[in-house]
C-alpha positions as CSV (number, residue, x, y, z in Angstrom):
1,X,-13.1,6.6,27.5
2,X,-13.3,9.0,30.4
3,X,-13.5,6.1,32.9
4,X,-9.8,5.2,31.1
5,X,-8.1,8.2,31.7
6,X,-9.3,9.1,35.3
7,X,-8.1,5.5,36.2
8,X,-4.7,6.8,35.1
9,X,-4.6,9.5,37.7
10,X,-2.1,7.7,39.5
11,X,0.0,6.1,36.8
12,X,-0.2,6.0,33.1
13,X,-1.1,2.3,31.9
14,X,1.7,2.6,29.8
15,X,4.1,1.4,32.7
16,X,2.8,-1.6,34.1
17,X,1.7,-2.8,30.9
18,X,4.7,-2.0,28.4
19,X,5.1,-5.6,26.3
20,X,1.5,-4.5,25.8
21,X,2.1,-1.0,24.4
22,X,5.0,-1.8,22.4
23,X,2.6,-4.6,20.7
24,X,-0.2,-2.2,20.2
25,X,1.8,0.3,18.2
26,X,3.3,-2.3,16.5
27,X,-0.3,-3.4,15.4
28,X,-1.5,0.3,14.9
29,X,1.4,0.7,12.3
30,X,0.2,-2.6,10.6
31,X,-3.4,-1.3,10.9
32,X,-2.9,1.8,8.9
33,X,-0.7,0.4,6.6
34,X,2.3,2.6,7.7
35,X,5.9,1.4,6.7
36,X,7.1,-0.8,7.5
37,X,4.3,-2.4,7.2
38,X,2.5,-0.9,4.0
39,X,2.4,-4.3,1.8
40,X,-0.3,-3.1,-0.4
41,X,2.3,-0.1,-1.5
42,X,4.7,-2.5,-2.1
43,X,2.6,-4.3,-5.1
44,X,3.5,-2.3,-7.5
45,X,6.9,-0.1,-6.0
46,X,7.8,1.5,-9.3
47,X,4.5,3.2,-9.6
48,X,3.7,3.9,-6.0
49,X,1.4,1.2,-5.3
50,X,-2.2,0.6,-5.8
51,X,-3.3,4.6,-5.8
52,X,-1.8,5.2,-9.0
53,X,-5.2,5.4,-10.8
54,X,-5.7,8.4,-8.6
55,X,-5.5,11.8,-9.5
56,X,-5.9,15.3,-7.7
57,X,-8.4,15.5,-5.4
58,X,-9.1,11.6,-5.1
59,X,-5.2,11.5,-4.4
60,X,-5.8,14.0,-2.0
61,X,-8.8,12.6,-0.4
62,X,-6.9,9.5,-0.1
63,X,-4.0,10.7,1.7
64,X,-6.4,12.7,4.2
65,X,-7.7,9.5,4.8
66,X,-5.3,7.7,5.6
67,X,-3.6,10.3,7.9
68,X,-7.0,10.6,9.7
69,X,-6.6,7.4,10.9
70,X,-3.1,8.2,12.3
71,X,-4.0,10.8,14.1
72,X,-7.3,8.9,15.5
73,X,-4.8,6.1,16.4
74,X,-2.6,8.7,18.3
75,X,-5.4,9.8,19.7
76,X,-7.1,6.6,21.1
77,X,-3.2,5.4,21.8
78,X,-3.0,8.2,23.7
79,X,-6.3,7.7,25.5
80,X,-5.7,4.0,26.7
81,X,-1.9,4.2,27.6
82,X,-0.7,7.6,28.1
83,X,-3.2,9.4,30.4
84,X,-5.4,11.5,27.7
85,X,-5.8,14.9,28.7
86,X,-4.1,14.4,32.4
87,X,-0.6,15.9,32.5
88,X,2.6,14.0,33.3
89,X,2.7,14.5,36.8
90,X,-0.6,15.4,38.5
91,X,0.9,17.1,41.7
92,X,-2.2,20.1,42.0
93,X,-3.4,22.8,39.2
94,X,-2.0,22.2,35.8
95,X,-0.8,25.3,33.9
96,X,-1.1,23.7,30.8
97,X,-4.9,22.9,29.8
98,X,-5.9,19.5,29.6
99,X,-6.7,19.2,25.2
100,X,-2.9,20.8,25.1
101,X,-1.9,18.1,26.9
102,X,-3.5,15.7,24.5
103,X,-2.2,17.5,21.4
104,X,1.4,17.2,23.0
105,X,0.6,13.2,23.1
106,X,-0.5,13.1,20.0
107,X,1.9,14.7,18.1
108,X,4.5,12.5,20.0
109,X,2.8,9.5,18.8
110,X,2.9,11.0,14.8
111,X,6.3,11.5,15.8
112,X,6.9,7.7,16.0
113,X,4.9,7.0,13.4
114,X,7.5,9.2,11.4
115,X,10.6,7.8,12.8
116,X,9.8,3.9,11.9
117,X,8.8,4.9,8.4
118,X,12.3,6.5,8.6
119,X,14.2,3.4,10.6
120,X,12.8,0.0,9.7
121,X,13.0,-2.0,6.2
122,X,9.6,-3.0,4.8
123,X,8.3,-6.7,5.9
124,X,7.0,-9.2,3.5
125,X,3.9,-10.8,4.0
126,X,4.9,-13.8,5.0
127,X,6.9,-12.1,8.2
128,X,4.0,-10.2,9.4
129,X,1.8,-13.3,9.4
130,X,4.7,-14.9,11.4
131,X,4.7,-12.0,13.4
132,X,1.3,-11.6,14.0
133,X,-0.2,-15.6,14.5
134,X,3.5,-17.0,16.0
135,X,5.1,-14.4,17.9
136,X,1.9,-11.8,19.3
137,X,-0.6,-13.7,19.6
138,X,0.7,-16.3,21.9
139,X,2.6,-13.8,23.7
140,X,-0.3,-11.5,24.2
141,X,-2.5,-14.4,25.5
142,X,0.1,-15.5,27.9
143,X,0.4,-11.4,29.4
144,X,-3.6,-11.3,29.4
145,X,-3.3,-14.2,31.5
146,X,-0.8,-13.3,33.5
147,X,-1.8,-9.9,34.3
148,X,-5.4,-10.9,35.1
149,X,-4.4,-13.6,37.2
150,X,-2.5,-11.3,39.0
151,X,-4.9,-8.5,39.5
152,X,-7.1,-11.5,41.1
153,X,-4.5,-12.5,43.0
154,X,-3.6,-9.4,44.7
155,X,-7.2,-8.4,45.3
156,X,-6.5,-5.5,42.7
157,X,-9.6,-6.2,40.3
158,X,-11.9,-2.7,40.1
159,X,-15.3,-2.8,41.2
């Protein structure tokens, strides 16, 4: 992981590979079942889903859970695209310290897991298998490609 970030000294890996990053969070909202992809929420939406059987702590220990894995998303989001700990522009000395500078990704990246719960319908199941086998998985094959043939091309490939 540290080998990730300081390869993003120069540039964040965010900007030459954006269809990429907007795919990833796309798939890290389906992966922890956040809106609008929470389809196992939607089985029973009178009731608030499948958890209903829970109570107190096991509700709470649930919800921990599951926000956990948002912010260890963020985190690894954060990580592979947006630099880790390095600031925005590394131009000397930072006056911020390096785990702020993560926190301040982070919290950005809760932030848009907030704002599609708030912005986007709910899929059904069929559209996120249409999604996912028809639409980002050839599409992510044909960048892979593309990218990797052009990091041979141009002699770019790291040692």
């Amino acid at each position: 992981m540290t080998s990730i970030v300081l390869a993003q000294k120069g540039v964040w890996f965010c900007i030459p590979l954006l269809p990429s990053i907007i795919i990833w969070f796309v798939c890290i909202l389906a992966e922890t079942n956040r809106a609008p992809f929470d389809l196992p929420e939607a089985e029973a939406e009178l009731v608030a889903g499948y958890f209903t059987e829970y109570s107190a702590m096991g509700f709470a220990l649930f919800f921990l859970g599951e926000y956990s894995n948002m912010i260890m998303m963020s985190a690894l989001t954060s990580i592979c695209f947006f630099g880790g700990w390095l600031p925005m522009i590394a131009m000397g000395p930072s006056l911020i310290p390096g785990t702020l500078w993560m926190g301040i990704k982070i919290t950005l990246i809760l932030f848009g897991f907030i704002w599609v719960r708030a912005a986007f319908p709910r899929y059904r199941f069929d559209q996120l298998m249409y999604l996912g086998w028809k639409s980002f998985l050839p599409f992510v094959t044909g960048w892979f490609i593309f990218v990797a043939g052009l990091l041979f091309g141009c002699d770019w490939l790291p040692y």
